[in-house]
N, C-alpha and C positions, 0 to 999 in steps of 0.2 A: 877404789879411788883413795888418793890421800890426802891427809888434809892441807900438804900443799899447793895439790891443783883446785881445791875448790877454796879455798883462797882468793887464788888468782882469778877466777870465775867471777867473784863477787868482785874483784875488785874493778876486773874489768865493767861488768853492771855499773858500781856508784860512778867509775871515769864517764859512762855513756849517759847517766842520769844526771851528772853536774855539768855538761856540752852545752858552750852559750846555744840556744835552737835557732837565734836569730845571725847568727857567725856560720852560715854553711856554703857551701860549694852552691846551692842549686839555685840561688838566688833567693829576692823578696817571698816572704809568705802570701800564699794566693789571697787574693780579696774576697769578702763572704760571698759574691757570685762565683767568683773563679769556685771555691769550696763545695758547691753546690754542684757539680759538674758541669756546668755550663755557663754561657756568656750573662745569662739573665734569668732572673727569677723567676720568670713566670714564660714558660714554651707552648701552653696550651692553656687555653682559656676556654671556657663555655659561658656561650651568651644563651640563653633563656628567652626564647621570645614573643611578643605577647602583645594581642590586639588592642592597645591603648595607648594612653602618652608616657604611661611609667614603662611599657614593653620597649619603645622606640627609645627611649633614653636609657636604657638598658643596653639595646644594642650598639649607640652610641659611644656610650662610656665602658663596654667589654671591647671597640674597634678601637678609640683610645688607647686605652693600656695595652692592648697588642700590637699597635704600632710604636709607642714607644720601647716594650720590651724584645720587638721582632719574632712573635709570638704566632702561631697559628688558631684560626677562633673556629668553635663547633657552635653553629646557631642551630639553635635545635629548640623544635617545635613540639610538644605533646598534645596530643587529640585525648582530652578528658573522655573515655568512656562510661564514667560513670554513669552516665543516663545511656539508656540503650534504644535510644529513637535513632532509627539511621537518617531522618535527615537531620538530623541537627550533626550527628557526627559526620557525613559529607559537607554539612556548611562549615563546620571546622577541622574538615581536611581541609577545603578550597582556601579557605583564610592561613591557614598551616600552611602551608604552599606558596602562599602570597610574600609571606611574612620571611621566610629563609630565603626565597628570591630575591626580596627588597635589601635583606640584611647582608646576600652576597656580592650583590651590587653594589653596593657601601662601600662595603670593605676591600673591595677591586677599585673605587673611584681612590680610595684611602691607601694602596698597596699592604692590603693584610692578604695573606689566606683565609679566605673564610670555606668552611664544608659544611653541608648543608645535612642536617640531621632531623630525622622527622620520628616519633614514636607514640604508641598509643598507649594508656593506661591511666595510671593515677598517676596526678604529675609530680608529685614532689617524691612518689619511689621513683618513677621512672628518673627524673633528673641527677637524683641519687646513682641510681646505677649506672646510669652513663657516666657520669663524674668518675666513678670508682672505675669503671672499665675502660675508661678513653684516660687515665691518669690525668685526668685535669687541675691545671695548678691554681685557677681560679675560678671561680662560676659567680656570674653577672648576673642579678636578676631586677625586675622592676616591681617593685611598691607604689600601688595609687595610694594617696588620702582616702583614708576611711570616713566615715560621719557614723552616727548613734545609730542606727538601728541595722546599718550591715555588719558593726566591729561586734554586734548582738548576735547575729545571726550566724556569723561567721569568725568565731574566735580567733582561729587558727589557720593565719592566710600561707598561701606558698612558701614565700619567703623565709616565715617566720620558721616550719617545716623544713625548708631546705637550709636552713642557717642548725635549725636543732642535730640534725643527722647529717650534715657534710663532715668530710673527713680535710677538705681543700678550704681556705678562707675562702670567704662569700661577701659580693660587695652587692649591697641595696642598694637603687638609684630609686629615687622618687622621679616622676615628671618635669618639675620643676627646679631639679640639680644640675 
């Protein structure tokens, strides 16, 4: 090569590098949604759902943001098997069951997609993994009011867990949000 042509090499570079970016043929710069590939932030949501007044308002406010973002929601249920009494794990399948049912229906009265997700484990890995495997762009989850001798017994609620090891933002809804 000579040092003619790479010259002209570079000069062509600094012309491409001083290009007004906002002066082009292809129109306006896409918007931080357009940027993101899609029309809206958030396409997949995970509601978390859970036999109280914070689980319901969880699923409330995960049916929420999916209909204003036009999002699809995973209500998903996990069956704690930490204790190994099967009836107590059949009485939280049947509520498990209850619970994704009420939250599909919701969200059908609401016009969301809702799918009905059900799994058994420890709940804050399992929620995790779903999140990570279903690319969930948000996970919903519900927080009761504590008082003294449960936030004693039980440091380290769901939430709290599923906020530590989420990869996706996580929105807490208390009951009375």
């Amino acid at each position: 090569m000579s040092a003619e042509t790479d010259t002209t090499e570079i000069d062509a570079i600094d012309a491409a590098d001083t290009a007004d970016p906002v002066a082009t043929d292809e129109g306006p710069a896409p918007s931080a949604a357009g940027a993101l590939g899609g029309g809206s932030v958030f396409e997949r949501v995970l509601v978390v759902t859970g036999d109280d007044e914070a689980g319901r308002a969880a699923v409330d406010a995960g049916l929420d943001v999916a209909a204003a973002h036009g999002a699809t929601v995973d209500a998903l249920y996990v069956v704690d098997t930490g204790e190994h009494w099967d009836i107590v794990v059949e009485r939280r399948e049947r509520t498990g069951e209850t619970l994704v049912e009420d939250a599909a229906a919701r969200g059908e009265a609401a016009g969301v997609d809702v799918e009905k997700q059900f799994r058994y484990g420890t709940p804050h890995e399992e929620v995790l993994d779903f999140a990570d495997a279903h690319d969930a762009d948000l996970i919903v989850v519900g927080s009761a009011r504590r008082t003294g001798l449960d936030r004693l017994v039980h440091p380290e609620t769901l939430p709290i867990r599923v906020q530590r090891g989420a990869d996706a933002p996580v929105l807490v809804v208390g009951a009375d949000d």
